[in-house]
Backbone as ProteinMPNN parsed JSONL, in Angstrom:
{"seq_chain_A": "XXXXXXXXXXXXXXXXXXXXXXXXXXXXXXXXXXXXXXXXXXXXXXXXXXXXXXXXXXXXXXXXXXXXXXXXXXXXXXXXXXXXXXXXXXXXXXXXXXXXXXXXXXXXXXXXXXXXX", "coords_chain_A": {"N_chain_A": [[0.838, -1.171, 0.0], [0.512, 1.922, -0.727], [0.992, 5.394, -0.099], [0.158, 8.932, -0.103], [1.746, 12.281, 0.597], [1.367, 15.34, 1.54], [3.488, 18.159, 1.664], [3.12, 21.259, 3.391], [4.706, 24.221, 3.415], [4.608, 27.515, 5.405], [4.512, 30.594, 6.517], [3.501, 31.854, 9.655], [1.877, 34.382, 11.545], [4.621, 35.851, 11.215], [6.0, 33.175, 12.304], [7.631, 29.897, 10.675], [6.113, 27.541, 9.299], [5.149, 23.813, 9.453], [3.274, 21.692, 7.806], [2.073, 18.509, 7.24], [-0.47, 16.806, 5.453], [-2.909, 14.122, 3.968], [-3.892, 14.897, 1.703], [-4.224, 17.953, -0.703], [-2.984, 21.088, 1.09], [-6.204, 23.365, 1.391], [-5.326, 26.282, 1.449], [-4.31, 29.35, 1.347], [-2.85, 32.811, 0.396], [-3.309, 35.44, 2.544], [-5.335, 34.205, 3.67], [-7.039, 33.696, 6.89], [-5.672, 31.101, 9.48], [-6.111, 28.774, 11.952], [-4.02, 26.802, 13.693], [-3.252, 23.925, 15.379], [-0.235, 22.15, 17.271], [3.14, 21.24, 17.204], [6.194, 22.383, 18.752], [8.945, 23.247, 17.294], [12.555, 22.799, 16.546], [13.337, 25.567, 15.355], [11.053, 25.727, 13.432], [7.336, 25.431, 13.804], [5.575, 22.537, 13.747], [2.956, 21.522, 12.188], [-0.278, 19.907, 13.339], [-2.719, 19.658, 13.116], [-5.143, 21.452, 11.18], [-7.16, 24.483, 10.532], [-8.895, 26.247, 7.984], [-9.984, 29.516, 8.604], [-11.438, 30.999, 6.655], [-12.301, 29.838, 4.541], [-12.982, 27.387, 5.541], [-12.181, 24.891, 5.123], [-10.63, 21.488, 6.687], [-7.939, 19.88, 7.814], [-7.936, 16.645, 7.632], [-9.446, 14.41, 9.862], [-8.125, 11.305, 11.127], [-8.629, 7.962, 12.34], [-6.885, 4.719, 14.209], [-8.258, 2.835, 14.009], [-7.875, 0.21, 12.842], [-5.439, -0.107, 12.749], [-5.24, -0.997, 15.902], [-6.352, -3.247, 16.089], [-4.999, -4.701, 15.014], [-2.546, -4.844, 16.249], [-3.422, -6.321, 18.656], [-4.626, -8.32, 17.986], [-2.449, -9.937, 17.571], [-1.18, -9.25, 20.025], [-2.784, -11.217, 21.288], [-1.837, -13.94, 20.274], [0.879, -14.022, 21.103], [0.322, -14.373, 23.909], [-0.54, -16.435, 23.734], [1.437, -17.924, 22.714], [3.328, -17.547, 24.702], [2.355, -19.141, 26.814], [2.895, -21.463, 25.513], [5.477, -21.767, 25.658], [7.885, -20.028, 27.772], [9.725, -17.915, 26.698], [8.639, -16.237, 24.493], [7.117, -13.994, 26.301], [8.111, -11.111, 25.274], [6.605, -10.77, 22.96], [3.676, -10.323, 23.781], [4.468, -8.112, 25.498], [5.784, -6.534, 23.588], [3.413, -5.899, 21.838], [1.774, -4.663, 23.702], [3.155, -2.464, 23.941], [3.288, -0.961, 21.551], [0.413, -0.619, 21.044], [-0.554, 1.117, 23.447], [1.759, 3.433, 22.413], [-0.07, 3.924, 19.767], [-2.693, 4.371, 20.948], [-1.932, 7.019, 22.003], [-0.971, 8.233, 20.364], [-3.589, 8.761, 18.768], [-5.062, 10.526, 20.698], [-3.914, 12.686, 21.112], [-3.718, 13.659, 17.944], [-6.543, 13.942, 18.291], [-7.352, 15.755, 20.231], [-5.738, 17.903, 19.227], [-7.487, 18.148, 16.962], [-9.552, 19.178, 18.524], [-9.37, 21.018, 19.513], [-9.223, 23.23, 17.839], [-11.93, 23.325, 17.209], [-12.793, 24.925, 19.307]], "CA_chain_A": [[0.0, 0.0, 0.0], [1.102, 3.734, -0.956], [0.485, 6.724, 0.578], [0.705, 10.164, -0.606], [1.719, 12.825, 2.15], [2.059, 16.956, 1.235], [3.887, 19.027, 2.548], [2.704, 22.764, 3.078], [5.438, 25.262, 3.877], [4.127, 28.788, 5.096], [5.195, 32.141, 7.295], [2.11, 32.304, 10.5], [2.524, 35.597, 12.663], [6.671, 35.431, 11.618], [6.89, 31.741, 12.611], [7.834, 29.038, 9.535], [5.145, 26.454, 9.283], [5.224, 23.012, 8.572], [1.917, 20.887, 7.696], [2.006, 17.565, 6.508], [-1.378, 15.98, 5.277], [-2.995, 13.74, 3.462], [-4.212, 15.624, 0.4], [-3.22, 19.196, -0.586], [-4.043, 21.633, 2.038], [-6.609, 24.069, 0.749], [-4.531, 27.326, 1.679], [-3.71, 31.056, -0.039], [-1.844, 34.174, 0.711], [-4.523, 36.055, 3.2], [-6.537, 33.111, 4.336], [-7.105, 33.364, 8.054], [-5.85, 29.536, 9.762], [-5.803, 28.333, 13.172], [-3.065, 26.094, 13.679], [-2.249, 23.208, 16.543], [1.184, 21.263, 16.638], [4.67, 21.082, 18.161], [6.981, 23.681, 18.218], [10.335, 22.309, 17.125], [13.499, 23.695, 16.479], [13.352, 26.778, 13.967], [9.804, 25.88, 13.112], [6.401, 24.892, 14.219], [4.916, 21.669, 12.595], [1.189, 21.488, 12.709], [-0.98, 18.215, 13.338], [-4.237, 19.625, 12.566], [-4.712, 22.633, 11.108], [-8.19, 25.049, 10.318], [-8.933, 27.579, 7.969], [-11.182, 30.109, 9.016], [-11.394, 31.828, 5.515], [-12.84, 28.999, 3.738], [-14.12, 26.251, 6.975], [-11.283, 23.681, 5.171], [-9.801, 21.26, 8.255], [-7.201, 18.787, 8.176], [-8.646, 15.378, 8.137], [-9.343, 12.939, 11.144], [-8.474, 9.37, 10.66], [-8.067, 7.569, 13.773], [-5.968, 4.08, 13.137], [-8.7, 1.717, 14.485], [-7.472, -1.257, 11.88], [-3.98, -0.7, 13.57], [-5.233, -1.047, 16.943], [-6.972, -4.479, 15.677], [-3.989, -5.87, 14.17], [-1.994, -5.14, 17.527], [-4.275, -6.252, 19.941], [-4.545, -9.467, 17.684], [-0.545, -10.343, 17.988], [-0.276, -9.566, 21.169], [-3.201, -12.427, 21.77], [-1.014, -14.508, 19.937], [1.902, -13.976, 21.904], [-0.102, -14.207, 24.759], [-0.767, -18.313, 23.377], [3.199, -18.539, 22.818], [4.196, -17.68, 26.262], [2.163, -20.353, 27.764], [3.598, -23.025, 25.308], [7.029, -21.59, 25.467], [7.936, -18.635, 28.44], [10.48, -17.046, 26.273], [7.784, -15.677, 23.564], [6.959, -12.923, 26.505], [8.789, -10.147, 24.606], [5.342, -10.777, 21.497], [2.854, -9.593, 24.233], [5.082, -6.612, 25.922], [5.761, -5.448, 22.348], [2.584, -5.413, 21.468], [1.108, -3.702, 24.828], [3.391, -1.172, 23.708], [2.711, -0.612, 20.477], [-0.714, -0.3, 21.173], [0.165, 2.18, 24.281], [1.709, 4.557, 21.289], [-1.104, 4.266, 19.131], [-3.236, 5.257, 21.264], [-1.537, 8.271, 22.651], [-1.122, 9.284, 18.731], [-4.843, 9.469, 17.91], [-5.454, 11.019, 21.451], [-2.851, 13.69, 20.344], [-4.794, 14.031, 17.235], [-7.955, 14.292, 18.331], [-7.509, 16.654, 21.282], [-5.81, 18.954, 18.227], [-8.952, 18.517, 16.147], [-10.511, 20.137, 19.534], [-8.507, 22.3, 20.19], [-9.635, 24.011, 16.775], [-13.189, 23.414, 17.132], [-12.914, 26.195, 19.913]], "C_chain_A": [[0.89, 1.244, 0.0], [0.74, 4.42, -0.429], [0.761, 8.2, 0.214], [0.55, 11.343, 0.55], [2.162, 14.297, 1.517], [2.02, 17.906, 1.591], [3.859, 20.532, 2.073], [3.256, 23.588, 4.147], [4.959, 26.839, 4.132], [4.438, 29.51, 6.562], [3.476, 32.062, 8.024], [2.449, 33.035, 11.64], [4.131, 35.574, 12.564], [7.385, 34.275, 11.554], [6.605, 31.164, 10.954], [6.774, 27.938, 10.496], [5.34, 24.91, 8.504], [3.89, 21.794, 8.844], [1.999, 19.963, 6.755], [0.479, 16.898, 6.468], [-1.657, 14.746, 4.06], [-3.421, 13.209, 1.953], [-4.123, 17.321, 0.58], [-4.152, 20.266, 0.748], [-4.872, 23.105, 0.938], [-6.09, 25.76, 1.62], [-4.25, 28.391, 0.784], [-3.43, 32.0, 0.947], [-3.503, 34.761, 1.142], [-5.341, 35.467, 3.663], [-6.134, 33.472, 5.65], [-6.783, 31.569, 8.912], [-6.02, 29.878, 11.284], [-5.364, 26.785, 13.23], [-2.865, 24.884, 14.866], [-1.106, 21.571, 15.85], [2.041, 21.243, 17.767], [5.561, 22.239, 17.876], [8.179, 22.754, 18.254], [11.756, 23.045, 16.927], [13.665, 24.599, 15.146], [11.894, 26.624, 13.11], [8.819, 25.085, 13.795], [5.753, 23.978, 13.683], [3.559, 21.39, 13.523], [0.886, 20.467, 12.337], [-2.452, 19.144, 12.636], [-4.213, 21.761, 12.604], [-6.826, 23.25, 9.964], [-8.44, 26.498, 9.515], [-9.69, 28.475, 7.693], [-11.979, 30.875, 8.198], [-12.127, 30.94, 5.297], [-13.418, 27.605, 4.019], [-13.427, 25.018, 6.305], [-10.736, 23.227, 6.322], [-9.031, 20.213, 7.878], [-8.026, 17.467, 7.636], [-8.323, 14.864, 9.308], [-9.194, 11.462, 11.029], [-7.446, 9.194, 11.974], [-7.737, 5.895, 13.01], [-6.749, 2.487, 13.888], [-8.051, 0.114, 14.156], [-6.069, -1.932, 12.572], [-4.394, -1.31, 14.601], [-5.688, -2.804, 17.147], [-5.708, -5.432, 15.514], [-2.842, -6.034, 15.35], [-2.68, -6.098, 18.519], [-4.355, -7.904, 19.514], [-3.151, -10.659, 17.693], [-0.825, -10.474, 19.112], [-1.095, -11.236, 21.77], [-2.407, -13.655, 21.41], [-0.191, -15.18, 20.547], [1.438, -14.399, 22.892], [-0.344, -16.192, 24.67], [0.222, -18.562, 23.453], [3.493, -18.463, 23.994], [3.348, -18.519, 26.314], [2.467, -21.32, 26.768], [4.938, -22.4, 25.591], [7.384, -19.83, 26.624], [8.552, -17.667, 27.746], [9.923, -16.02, 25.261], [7.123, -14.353, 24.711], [7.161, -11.992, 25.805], [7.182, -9.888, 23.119], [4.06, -9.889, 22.886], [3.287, -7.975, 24.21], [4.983, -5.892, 24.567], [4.3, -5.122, 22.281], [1.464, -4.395, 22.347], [1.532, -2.687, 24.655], [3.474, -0.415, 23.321], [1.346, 0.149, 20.316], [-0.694, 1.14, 21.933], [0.836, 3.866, 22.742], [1.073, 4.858, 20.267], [-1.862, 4.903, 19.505], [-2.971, 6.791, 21.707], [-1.648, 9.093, 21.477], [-2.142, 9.633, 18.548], [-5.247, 10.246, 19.139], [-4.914, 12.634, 21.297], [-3.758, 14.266, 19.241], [-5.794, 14.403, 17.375], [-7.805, 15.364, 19.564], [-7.153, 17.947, 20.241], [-6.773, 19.324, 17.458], [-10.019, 19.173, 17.336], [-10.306, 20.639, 19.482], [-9.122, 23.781, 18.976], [-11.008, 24.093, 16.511], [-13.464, 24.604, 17.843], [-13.088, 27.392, 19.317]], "O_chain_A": [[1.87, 1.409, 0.726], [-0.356, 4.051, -0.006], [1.946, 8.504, 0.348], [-0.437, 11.43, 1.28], [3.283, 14.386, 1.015], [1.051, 18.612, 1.869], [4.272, 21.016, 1.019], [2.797, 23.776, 5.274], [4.895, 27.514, 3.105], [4.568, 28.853, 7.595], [2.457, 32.157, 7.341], [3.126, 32.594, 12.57], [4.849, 35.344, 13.536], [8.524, 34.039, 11.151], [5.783, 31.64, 10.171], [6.678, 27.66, 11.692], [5.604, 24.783, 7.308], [3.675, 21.198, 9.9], [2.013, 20.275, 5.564], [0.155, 16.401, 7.547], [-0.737, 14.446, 3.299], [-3.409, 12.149, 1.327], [-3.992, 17.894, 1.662], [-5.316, 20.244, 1.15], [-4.296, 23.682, 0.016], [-6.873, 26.158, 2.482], [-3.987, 28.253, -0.41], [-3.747, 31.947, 2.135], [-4.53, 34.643, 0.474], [-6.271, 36.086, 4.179], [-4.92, 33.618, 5.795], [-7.761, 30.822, 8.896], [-6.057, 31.019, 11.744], [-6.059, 25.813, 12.933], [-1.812, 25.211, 15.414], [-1.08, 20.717, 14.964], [1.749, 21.232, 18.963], [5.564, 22.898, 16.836], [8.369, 21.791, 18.998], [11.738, 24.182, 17.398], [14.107, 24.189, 14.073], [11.674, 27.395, 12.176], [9.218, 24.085, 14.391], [5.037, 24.486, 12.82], [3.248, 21.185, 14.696], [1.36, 19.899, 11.354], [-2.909, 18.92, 11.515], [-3.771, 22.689, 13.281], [-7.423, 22.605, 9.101], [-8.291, 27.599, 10.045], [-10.21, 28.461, 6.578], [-13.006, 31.412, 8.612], [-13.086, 31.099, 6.052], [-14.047, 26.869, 3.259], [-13.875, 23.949, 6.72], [-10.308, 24.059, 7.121], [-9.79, 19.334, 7.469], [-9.065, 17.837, 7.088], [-7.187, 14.823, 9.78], [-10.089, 10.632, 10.863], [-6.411, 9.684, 12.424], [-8.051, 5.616, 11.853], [-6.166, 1.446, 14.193], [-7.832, -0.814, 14.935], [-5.661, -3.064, 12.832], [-4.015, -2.48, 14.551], [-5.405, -3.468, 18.144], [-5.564, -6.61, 15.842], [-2.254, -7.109, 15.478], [-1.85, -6.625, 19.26], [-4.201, -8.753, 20.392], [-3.106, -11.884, 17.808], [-0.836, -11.616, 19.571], [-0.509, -12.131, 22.379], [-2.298, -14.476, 22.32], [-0.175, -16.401, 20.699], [2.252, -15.255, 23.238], [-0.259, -16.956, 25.631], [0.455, -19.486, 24.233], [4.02, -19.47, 24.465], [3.611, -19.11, 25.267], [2.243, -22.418, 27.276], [5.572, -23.414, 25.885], [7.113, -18.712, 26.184], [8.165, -16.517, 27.951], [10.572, -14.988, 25.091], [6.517, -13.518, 24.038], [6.047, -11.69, 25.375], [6.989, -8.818, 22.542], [3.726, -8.735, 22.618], [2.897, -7.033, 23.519], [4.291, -4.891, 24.381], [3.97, -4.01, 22.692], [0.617, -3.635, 21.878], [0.848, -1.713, 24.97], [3.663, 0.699, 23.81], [1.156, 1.189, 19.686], [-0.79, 2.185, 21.29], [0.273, 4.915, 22.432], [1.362, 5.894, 19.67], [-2.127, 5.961, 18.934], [-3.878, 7.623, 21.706], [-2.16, 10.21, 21.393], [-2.227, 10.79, 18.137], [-6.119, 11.004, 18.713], [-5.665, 13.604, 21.402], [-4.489, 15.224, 19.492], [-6.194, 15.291, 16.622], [-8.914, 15.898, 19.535], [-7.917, 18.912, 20.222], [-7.035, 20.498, 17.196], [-11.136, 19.596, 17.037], [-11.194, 21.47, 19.286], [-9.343, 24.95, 19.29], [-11.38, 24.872, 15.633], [-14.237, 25.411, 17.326], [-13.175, 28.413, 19.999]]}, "name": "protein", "num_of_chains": 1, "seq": "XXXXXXXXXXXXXXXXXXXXXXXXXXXXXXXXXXXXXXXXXXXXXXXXXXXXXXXXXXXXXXXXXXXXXXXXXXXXXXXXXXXXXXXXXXXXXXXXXXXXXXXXXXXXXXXXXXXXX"}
């Protein structure tokens, strides 16, 4: 599977912007946005991003399918350790995997609030 990801470079109040999505962002010289992200070193990269000119937002895609396909390993694993103890390491990973999935779409989605405000 492919993915196409594009990146939209732009000047907000002074700061350099950087917005990666998943189709182009709908953006122009004078649009009003509202922005949330990370501030990073020498620029700010935005997760979800709103613009108030024209009511375009980001998209939301939360990574349910992942969370499926973890959750299904770690049961797995969870069958290997009791034939074999040393297969621990297939659960843990996958408890922890999961663990940073979720934190990502929680991340996400608190930014897609944050702009509903």
């Amino acid at each position: 599977m492919t993915t196409t990801t594009h990146l939209s470079l732009f000047n907000l109040n002074g700061e350099r912007v950087l917005l990666k999505t998943p189709s182009p962002a709908m953006i122009a010289d004078g649009d009003h946005l509202r922005v949330a992200g990370l501030r990073g070193q020498g620029q700010f990269t935005g997760t979800a991003c709103k613009n108030l000119t024209t009511g375009w937002m980001t998209p939301y895609k939360e990574q349910g399918c992942a969370k499926s396909v973890v959750i299904g390993f770690g049961l797995v694993g969870i069958v290997f350790t009791l034939i074999f103890p040393l297969f621990i390491f297939l659960p843990v990973f996958s408890a922890v995997v999961f663990v940073l999935i979720t934190r990502a779409d929680t991340r996400l989605k608190n930014a897609h609030r944050m702009l509903e405000q």
